[in-house]
N, C-alpha and C positions, 0 to 999 in steps of 0.2 A: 749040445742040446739046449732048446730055448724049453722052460714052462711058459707056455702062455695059461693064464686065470683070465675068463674068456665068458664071456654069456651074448647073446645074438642081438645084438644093438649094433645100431650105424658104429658109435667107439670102439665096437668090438671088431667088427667087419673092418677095421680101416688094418688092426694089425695082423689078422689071418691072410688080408689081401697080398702086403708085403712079405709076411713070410711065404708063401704062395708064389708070387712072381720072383723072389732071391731065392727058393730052391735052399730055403734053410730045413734042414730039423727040427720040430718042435714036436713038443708036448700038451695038448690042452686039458686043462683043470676047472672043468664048469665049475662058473661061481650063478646059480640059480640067483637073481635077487629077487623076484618075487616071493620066495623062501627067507631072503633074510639073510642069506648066505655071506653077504657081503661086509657080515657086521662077527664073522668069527677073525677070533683071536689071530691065527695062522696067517688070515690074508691082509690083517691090519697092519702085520707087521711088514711085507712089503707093498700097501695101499693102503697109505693111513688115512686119505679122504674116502676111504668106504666106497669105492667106485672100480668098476671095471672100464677096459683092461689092466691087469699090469704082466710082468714077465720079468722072469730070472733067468737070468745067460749066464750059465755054468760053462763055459769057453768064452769069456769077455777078452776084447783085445790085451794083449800084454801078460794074459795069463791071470793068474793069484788068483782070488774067491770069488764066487759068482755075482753079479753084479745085478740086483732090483731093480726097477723102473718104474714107476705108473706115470699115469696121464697120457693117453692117448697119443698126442702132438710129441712128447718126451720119449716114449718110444719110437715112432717113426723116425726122428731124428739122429735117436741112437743107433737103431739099426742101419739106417742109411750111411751114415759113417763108421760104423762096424764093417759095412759090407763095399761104402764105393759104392752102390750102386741106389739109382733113384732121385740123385740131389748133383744138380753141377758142381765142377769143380772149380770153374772162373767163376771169381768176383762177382759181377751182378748176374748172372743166372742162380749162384746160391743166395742171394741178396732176392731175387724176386722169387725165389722156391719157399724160402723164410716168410715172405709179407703174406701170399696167400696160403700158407699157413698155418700162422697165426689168424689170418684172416677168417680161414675156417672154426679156429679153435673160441675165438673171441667174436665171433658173430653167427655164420650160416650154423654152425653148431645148435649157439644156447638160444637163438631165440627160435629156430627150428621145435627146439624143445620146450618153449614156453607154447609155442603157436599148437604144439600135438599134444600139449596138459589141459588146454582151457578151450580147445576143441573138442576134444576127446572124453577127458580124466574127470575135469572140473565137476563136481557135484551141482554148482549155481554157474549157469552158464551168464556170463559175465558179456553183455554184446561189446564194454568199450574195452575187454582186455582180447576177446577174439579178434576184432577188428586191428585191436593195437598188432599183434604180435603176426595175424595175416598180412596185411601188408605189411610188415618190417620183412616177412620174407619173402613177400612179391619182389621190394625194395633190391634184396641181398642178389635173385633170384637175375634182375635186369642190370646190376652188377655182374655176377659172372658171366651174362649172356654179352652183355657188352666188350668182355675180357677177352673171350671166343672167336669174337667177329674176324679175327686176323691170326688165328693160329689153331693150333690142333689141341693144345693144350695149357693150363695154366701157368706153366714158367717155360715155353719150349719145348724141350720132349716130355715125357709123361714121366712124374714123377710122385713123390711124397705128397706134394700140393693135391693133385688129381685124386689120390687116395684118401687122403683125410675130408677129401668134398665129396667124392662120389656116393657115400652110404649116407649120406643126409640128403642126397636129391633125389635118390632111388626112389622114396616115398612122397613124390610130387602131390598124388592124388592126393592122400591123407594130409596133407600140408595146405590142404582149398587153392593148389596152383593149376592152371593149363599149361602144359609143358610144349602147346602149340605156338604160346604166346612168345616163347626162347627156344627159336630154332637152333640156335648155335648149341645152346644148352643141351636140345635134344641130341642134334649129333655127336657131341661128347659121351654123351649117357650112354650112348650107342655103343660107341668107338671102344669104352671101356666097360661093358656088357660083354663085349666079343671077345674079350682077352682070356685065354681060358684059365690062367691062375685065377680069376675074378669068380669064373664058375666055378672052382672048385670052391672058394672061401665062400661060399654064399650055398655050395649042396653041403658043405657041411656043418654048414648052419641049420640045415634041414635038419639031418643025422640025430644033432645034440641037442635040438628043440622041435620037435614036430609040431607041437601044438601054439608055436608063437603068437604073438598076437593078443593085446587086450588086457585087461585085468579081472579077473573074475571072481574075487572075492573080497569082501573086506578087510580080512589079511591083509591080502595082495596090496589092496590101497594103504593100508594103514602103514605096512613094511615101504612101502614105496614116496608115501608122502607125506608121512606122520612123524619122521625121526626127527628129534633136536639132538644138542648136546650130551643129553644124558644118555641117548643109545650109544653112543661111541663109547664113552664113559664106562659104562654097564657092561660092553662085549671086552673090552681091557681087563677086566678087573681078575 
């Protein structure tokens, strides 16, 4: 049995999908972060950067104590080789299953997320940091579509890579992209819409957050964009 600690964001979506398509067992342990949740003691201790996902595999390969994970990109990996399945086994198919990625985790990710804070979140809307981080992921956006143009998917057959991209393009619209403008892009988005492990991790996102969507209180913002060092500090102590 896997715990997934779990809340409905694109990183969280990348690891319900895998388990979803592997046909593994799990367990999910909402971690609420508009609540705060993120900064108890419990889940510090296997997600010391205060972030979801993470997951504990109480069956980890070779047996002995159940083995922690976070980071999003760090679980996918693990499971993929926990299970064989998801990631080639030759040389450069796992070598370009690895670039994009990393590719996602070190770009379409965070600037995704800076481009949905200062469109969105931002209190002073800022036109040169909108602009900056809308097109960085126009940018990212005519990268994968250029990726596309000659295959079904980002390293050959559908894998890890496709997983960790797919819930960050889900939200084209909220991101100021036309998804007309990356056909290839769209028929990927397509391709892996139709998959029904993908439906499942995505109704039951429904399930455990009906009300997703937004921030609705000053809480909300302050728990979300107000922590320095001393909140980490504070939830240890």
């Amino acid at each position: 049995m896997i715990d997934v600690h779990y809340w409905t964001t694109p990183n969280g979506h990348k690891v319900t999908i895998f388990l979803e398509e592997a046909g593994l067992p799990y367990k999910i342990f909402p971690v609420n972060i508009g609540k705060g949740e993120q900064f108890q003691r419990a889940f510090l201790e296997i997600s010391p950067n205060n972030r979801i996902p993470a997951i504990v595999d109480h069956d980890p390969p070779g047996g002995d104590a159940p083995v922690s994970v976070f980071e999003s990109g760090a679980i996918l990996l693990y499971l993929a080789e926990k299970t064989g399945k998801f990631i080639p086994k030759d040389l450069r198919g796992r070598v370009q299953t690895l670039e994009w990625l990393f590719w996602q985790m070190g770009n379409l990710g965070p600037m995704s997320g800076q481009n949905n804070h200062f469109m969105h979140y931002a209190v002073e809307k800022l036109p040169y940091a909108i602009d900056r981080y809308r097109n960085e992921v126009n940018r990212l956006y005519g990268v994968l579509d250029r990726r596309l143009a000659d295959r079904a998917y980002l390293a050959g057959d559908y894998s890890i890579a496709d997983m960790a991209s797919y819930p960050w393009v889900v939200p084209h619209e909220r991101q100021g992209q036309n998804i007309a403008d990356f056909p290839n892009v769209k028929r990927w988005l397509d391709a892996i819409a139709a998959r029904p492990a993908v439906a499942r991790a995505y109704a039951l996102a429904k399930d455990i957050n009906p009300n997703q969507g937004g921030i609705r209180t000053a809480e909300e913002r302050a728990i979300l964009f107000g922590q320095t060092a001393a909140s980490v500090r504070a939830a240890v102590r």
